[in-house]
FIDRENTI-323534 format. One record per residue (C-alpha): residue in one letter; x, y, z. Coordinates in steps of 0.02 Angstrom, whole numbers, plus 50000, padded with zeros to 5 digits. Layout:
BEGIN
aXYZ
...
This chain:
BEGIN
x510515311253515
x508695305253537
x507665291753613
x507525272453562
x506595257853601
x507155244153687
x506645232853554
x507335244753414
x509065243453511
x508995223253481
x508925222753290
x510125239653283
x511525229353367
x511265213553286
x511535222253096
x512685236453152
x513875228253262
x513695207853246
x513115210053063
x511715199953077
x510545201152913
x509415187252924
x508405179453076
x507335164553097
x505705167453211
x503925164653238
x502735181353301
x502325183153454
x501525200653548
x502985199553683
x504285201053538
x503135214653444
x504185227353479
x505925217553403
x504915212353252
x504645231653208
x506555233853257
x506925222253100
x505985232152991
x506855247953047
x508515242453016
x508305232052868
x508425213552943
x507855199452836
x506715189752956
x506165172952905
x504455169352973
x504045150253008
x502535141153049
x503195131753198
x504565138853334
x505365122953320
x505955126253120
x506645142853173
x508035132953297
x508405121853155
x508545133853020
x509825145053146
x510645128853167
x511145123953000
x511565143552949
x512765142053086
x513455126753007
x513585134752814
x514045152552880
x515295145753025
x514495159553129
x513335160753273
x511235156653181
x509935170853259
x508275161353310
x506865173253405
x505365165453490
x503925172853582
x503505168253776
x502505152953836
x502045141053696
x503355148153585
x504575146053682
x504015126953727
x503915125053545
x505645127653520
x506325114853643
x506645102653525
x507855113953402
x508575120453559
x509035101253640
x509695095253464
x510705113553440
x511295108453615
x511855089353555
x512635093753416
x513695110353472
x512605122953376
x513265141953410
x511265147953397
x510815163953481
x509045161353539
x507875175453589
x506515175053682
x505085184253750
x504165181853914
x502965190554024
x503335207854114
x504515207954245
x503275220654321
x501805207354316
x503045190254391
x501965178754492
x500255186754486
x499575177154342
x500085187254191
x499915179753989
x501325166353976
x502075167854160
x503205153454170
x505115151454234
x505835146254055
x507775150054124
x507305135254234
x506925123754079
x507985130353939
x509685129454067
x510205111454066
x510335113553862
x511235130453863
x512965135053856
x512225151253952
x510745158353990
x510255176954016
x508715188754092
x509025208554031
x508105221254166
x508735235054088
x508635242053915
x509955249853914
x511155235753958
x510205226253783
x512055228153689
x513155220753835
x511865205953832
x511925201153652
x513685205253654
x513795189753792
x512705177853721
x513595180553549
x515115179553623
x514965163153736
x514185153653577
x515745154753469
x517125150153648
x517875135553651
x516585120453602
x515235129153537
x513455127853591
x511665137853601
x511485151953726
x509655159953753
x509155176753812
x507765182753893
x507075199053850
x505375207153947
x504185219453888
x504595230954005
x506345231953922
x505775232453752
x504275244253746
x505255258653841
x506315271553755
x507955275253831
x509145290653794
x510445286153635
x511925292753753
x511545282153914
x511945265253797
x513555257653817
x513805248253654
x515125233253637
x515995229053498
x515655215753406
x515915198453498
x516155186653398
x517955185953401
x518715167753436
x520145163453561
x521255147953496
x522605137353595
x523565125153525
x523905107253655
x525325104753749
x527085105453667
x527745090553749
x526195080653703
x525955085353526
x527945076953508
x527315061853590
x526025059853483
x526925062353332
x528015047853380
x526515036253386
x525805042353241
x527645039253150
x527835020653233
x525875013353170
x525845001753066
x524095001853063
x523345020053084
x521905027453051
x521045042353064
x518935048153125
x518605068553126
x517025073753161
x515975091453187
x517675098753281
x518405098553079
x517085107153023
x517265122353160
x518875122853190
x519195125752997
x520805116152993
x520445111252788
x522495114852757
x523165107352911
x522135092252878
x522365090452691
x524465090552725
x524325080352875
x523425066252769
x524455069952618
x526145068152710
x525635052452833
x524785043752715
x523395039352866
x521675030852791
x520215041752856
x518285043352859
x517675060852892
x515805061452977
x514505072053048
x514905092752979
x516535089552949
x516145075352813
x516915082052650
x518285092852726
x519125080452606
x518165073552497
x517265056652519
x518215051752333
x519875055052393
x521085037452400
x521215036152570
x519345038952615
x518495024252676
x516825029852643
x516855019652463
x516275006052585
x515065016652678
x514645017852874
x515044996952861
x516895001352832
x517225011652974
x516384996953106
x517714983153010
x519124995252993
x519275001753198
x519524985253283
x521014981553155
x521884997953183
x523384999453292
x523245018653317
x521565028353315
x521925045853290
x520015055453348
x519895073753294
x518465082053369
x516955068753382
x516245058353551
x516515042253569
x514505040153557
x513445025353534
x513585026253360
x515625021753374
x515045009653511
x515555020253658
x517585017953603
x517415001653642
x517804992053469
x519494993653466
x520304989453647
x521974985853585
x522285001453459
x523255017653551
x522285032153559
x522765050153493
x521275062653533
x521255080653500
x519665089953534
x519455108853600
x518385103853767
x519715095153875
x518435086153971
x518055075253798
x519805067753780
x519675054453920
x517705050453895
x517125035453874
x518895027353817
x520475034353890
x521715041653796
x523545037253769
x523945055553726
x522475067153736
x522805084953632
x521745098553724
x521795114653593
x521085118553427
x521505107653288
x522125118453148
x523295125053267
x523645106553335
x523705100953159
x524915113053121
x526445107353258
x525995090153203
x526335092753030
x528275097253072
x528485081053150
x527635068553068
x528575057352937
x528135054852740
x527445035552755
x526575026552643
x525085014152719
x524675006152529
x524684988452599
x523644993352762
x522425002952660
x522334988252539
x522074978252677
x520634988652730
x519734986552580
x519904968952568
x519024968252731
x517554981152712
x517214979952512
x516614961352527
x515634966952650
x514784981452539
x514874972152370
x512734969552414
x512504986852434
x513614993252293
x512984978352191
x511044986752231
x511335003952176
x511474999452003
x509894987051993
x508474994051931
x506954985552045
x505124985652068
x504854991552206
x506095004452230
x507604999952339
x508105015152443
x509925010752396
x509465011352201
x508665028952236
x510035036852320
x511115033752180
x509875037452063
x509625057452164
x511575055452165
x511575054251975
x510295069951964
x511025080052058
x512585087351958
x514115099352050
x514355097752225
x512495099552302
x512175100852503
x511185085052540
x510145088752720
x509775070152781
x508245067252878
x507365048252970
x507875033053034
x508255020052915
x508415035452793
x509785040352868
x510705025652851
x510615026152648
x510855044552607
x512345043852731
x513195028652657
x512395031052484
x512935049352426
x514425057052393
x515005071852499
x516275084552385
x516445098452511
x516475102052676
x514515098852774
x514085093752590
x513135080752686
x512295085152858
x511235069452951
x510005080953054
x509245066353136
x510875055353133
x511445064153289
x511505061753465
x509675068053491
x509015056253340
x507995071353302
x506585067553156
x505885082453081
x507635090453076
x507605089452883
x506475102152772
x506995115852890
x508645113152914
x508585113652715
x507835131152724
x509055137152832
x510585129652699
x509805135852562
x509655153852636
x511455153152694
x512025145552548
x510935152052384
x512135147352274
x512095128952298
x510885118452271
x509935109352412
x509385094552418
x508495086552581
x508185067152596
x506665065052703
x505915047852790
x504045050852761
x503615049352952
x505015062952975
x504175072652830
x502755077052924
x503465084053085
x503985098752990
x503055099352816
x502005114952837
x503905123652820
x503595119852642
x502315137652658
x503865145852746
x504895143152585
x503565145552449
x503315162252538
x505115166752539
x505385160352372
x506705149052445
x506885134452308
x507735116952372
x507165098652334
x506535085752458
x506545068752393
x505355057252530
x506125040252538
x504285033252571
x503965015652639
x502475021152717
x503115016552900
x503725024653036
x505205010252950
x506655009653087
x505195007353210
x504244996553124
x505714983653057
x506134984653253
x504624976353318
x504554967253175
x506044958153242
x505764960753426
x504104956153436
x503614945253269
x502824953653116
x500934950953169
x501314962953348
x501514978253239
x501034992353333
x500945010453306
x502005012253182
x501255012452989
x500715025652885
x500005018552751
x500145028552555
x500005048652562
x500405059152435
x501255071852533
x501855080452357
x500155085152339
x500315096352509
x501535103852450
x500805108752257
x499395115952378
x500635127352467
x501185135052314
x502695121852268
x503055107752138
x502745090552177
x502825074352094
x502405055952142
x503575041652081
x503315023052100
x504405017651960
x506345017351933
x506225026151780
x505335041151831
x506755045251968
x507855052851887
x506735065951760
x505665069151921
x507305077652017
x507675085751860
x506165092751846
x506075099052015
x507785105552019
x507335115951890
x505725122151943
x506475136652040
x505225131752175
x505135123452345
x504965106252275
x504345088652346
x504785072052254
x503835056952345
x504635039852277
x503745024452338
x505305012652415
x505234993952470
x504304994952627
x505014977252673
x506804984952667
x507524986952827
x509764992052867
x511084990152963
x510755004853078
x508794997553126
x509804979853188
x511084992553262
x509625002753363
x508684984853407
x510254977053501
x510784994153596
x509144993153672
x509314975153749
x509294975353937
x509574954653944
């Protein structure tokens, strides 16, 4: 056997043993070496413009491909520039592998190009963190980070690798080569508790059900379908785990959108939790003091946060699912799901009553069901802004499972998460179509990604929601501080569509009703990275601005 570079030895045990094909990344002269590694062993590496993008896209491959996203970022300002995909990978339990270059071990503390401690910044946000010294030991530390991604509640890791391990050539048979890692360990809860919680679940009268992300990766699709099937529980289905079962099924809730689940928890009598936080977004757990609790989640740690439990389920929840299902009785809940909906519709009917109103301006309500209507099959819809968020989330339909991700409707709030997060669907997924639904203020934090795509040939379809306004922000201080102490936060008319024509895409502006629909069409079709800018109301504010204005009260 022969001689092989350090960085050569990266990309051969990322496609040979993890079978890693494609990788997000930025250039960088301390990653050089890697770069060349791709080419060698036939890696499809896309390029971005910002380091940022690169976390995202990882992020939502992991997501689409339910396997660890590959993200590679050179030292110093690459690495800072990939904070903020790293912190929101971090929030919402991303398995991303990050690399990373830095300066040569050899050179440490004397002032070298990009000398910084990143371990020391990256290592509150990490699941692990990793330096290799030796270039030979490369396998055993991919091998970890892949490994420690995918265990238990998933999460980034980030590894370190020097110049001085990957522009040195090593002999073939002094490598010690893992297999691959990504192997998963499941446990199912506690025998004794899962019967306990089957006997609440069979005494409710009033049950219903929230799953979150924890659906999503824990792949529990047949456990869940038979568990809802036999118990007859109501349920809403959020975050990547939203259309696990689909948002059309008769005992979704989401027919009266993200209003249905704030009327529906504080009249339940059992709240059965399958892998989400109680977050500020389900006010902490704190709407619903006198329903039981049933939580299953894979971190034990989650079960008792922020509201107790009555019976907390520590395991995975297909498995969980799975010894529930045996004990659980055939009910039917007709007259507490009817009751539901009399409750939540009324307060809907508005909304529902908007999204068939043709109006001048555009309501963002009416154009969400108009791109709803455009879109035909079962498209991935990559959500992106404040008040944005709030209307593509309650506004389109999700058929599948992640059908609908909200990139900034997380934990992290993070803008800019939407035209590459849609890159990174689009590659994982080519045979869907993607659409992303973009806040203009969040447009720009990421819109010279449009060039990544248009060089890739990587065709999806971002419809801007426009109200020229940084909106949530601005409807916030509208009602804060009085509509004459707006500060900061407008953006006037800009035809970002014509950006994007410039880059190579299609782009189209719309400011009437009318033109909506024929404008997605056309873009769909245009096999290219496409932009539709709609003009919306910019006097319309939602629910989730008044939500964000009173969390923030300190009197």
């Amino acid at each position: 056997m022969g001689k092989i570079y350090g960085g050569h030895l990266v990309a051969r045990y990322l496609k040979q043993v993890e079978g890693v094909d494609t990788v997000f990344g930025l250039s960088g002269g301390h990653i050089d070496r890697i770069f060349d590694g791709f080419y060698e062993y036939g890696i499809r590496l896309i390029d971005v413009r910002h380091e940022q993008a690169a976390v995202m896209m990882a992020h939502a491959w992991s997501i689409f491909k339910n396997e660890p996203g590959v993200c590679i970022v050179t030292a110093g300002p690459g690495f800072t520039n990939s904070l903020t995909g790293l912190v929101n990978a971090h929030m919402e339990n991303a398995p991303v592998v990050m690399l990373s270059g830095m300066s040569p071990i050899r050179d440490r503390e004397k002032g070298a190009l990009q000398d910084m401690s990143q371990a020391d910044m990256v290592k509150s946000v990490v699941k692990w963190h990793g330096i290799c010294h030796d270039t030979r030991r490369i396998p055993e530390y991919i091998s970890k980070a892949f490994r420690v991604a995918m265990s238990g509640r998933p999460g980034p890791v980030f590894l370190e690798l020097p110049p001085d391990v990957l522009n040195i050539q090593v002999n073939e048979e002094e490598i010690t080569c893992p297999q691959k890692a990504c192997k998963t360990y499941k446990s199912v809860a506690d025998p004794e508790a899962i019967k306990e919680a089957a006997g609440l679940i069979n005494s409710a009268a009033k049950p219903l059900l929230i799953g979150g992300s924890g659906v999503a990766f824990s792949g529990c699709d047949k456990e869940l379908k038979e568990f809802i099937a036999k118990t007859g529980i109501p349920f809403v289905l959020m975050n990547n785990g939203r259309g696990t079962l689909p948002d059309e099924h008769p005992l979704s809730i989401w027919d009266g959108g993200q209003m249905a689940l704030l009327s529906a928890l504080p009249m339940a009598d059992l709240v059965i939790v399958l892998g989400i936080r109680f977050n500020w977004l389900l006010f902490f757990g704190q709407v619903f003091p006198a329903a039981k609790v049933v939580r299953v989640d894979v971190e034990p740690s989650e079960l008792d946060r922020n509201r107790c439990s009555d019976i907390g389920l520590a395991g995975d929840i297909a498995l969980t699912l799975r010894e529930l299902n045996k004990l659980v009785t055939k009910k039917d809940h007709g007259a507490w799901m009817k009751a539901l909906k009399e409750a939540y519709l009324p307060m809907s009917a508005a909304e529902i009553g908007q999204r068939e109103k043709a109006t001048a301006p555009i309501h963002p309500v009416r154009l969400m069901e108009q791109v709803r209507k455009a879109v035909q099959g079962s498209p991935i819809y990559i959500v992106d802004g404040g008040d944005t968020s709030y209307f593509a989330l309650t506004g389109l339909k999700a058929k599948e499972k992640s059908d609908i991700i909200g990139g900034a409707a997380g934990l992290f709030g993070c803008l800019g998460t939407g035209v590459p997060m849609g890159i990174g669907a689009k590659v994982a997924r080519p045979d869907k179509a993607v659409v992303v639904i973009s806040g203009d203020g969040s447009f720009g934090l990421n819109a010279m990604e449009f060039d990544t795509a248009v060089r890739h040939k990587i065709p999806f379809v971002c419809v801007i929601v426009n109200d020229q306004a940084w909106g949530m922000i601005k409807h916030g201080q509208e009602i804060t501080y009085g509509p004459q102490r707006v500060v900061g936060s407008e953006l006037g008319i800009v035809h970002y569509e014509e950006v994007v024509k410039a880059l190579g895409g299609h782009g189209e502006f719309v400011v009437k009703d009318e033109e909506i629909i024929p404008a997605i069409k056309r873009a769909l079709d245009s096999g290219k990275p496409a932009c539709v800018n709609v003009l919306t109301d910019p006097t319309v504010t939602s629910p989730g601005t008044l939500l964000l204005v009173d969390g923030l009260k300190m009197e």
